[in-house]
C-alpha positions as CSV (number, residue, x, y, z in Angstrom):
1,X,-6.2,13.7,-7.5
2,X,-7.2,10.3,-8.0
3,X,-9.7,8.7,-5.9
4,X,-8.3,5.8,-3.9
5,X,-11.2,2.9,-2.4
6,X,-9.6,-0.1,0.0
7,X,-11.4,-2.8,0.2
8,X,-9.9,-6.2,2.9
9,X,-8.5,-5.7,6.1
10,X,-9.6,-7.4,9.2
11,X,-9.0,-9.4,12.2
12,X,-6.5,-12.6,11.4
13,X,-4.3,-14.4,14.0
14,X,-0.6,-14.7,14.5
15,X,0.6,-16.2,11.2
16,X,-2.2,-16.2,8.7
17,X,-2.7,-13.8,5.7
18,X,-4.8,-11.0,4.5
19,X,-4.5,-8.9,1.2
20,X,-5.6,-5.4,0.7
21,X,-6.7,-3.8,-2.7
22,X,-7.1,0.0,-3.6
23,X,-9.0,0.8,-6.5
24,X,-8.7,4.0,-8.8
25,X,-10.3,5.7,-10.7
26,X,-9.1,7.3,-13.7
27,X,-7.2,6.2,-16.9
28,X,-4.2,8.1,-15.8
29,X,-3.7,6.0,-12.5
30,X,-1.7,3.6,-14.5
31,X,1.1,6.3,-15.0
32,X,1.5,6.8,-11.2
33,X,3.5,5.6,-8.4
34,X,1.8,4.0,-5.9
35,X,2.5,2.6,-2.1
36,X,1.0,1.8,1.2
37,X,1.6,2.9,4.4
38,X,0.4,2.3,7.8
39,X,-0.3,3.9,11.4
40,X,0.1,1.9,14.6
41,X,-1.7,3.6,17.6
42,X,0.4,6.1,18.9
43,X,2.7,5.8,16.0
44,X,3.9,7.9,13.3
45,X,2.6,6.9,9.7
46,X,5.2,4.7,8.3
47,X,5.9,3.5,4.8
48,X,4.9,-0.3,3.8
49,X,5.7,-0.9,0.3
50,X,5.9,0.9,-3.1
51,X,5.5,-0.1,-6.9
52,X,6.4,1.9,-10.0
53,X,3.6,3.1,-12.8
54,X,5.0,0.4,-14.8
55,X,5.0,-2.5,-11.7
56,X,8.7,-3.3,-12.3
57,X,9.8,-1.7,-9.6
58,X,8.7,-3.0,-5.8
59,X,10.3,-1.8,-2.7
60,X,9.6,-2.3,1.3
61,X,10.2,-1.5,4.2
62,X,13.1,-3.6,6.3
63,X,10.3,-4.9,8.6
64,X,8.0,-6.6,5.7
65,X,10.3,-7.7,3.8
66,X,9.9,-11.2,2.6
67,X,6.4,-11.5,4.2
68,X,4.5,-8.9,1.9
69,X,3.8,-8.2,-1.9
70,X,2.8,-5.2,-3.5
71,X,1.5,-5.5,-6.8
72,X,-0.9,-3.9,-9.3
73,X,-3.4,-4.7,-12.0
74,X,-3.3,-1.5,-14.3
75,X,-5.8,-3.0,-16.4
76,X,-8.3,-3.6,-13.6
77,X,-6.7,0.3,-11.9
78,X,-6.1,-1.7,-8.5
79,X,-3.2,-2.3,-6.1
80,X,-2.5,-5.2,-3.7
81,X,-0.7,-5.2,-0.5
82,X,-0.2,-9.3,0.3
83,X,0.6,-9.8,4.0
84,X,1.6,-13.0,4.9
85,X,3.5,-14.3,8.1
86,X,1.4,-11.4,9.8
87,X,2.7,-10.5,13.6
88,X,0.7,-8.3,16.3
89,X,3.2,-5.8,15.4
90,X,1.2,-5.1,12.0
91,X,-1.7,-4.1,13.8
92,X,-2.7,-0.8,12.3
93,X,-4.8,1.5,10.0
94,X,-3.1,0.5,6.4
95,X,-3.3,3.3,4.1
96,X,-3.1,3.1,0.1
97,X,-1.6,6.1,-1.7
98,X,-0.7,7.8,-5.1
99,X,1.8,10.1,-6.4
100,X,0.0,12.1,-8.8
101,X,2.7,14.5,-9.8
102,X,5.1,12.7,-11.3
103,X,4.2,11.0,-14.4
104,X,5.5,7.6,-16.1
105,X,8.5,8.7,-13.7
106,X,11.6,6.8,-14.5
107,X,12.6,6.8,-10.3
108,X,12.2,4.4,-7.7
109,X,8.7,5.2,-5.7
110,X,9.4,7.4,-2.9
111,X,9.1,6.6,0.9
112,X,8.1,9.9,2.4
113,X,4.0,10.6,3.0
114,X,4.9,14.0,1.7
115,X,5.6,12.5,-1.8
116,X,1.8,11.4,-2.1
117,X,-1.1,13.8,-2.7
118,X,-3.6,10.8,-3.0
119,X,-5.2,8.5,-0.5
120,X,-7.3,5.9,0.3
121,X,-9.5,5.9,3.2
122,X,-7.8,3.6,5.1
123,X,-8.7,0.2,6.6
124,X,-8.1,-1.7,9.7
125,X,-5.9,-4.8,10.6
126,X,-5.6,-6.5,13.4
127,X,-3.4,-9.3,14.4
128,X,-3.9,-11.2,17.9
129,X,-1.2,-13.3,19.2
């Protein structure tokens, strides 16, 4: 496993921005599948958003779509999560993850916590109203 360290997070209002970034370490990081996730209170974990090794491939979940951005910086081993547009409904512990297991994998990222076997340590965001 890779070691996974958020930085970010915080308290923003209805409407503003925040971005999150997970730092690796490792020179095989690059080759890996990465996404966040999030838990609400009470909630299950749900899946965020999810970038190939190479970066070309981004997907999201239906409720972020079109106000966040994943990205990553394999040269700096780092990856993004943009929030903009943010809602009280995104209040949660955001986590960053890696899928260690498969390598350079020609797939789409997978959605399922199960499909990770590295994570960050999480960080907090809150969103008042």
């Amino acid at each position: 496993q890779v070691q996974l360290v958020q930085s970010g997070g915080g308290l923003v209002q209805a409407g503003g921005s925040l971005r999150l970034s997970c730092a690796a370490s490792g020179r095989t990081f690059r080759y890996y599948a990465t996404a966040w996730f999030r838990e609400a209170p009470g909630k299950e974990r749900e899946f965020v958003a999810a970038v190939s090794w190479s970066g070309t491939n981004l997907i999201y979940a239906d409720s972020v779509k079109g106000r966040f951005t994943i990205s990553r910086d394999n040269d700096k081993n780092t990856v993004y999560l943009q929030m903009n547009s943010l809602v009280p409904e995104d209040t949660a512990v955001y986590y960053c993850a890696a899928d260690t297991v498969r390598y350079r994998s020609s797939n789409l990222p997978r959605r399922r916590t199960s499909d990770y076997n590295s994570w960050g340590q999480g960080t907090q965001v809150t969103v008042s109203s």
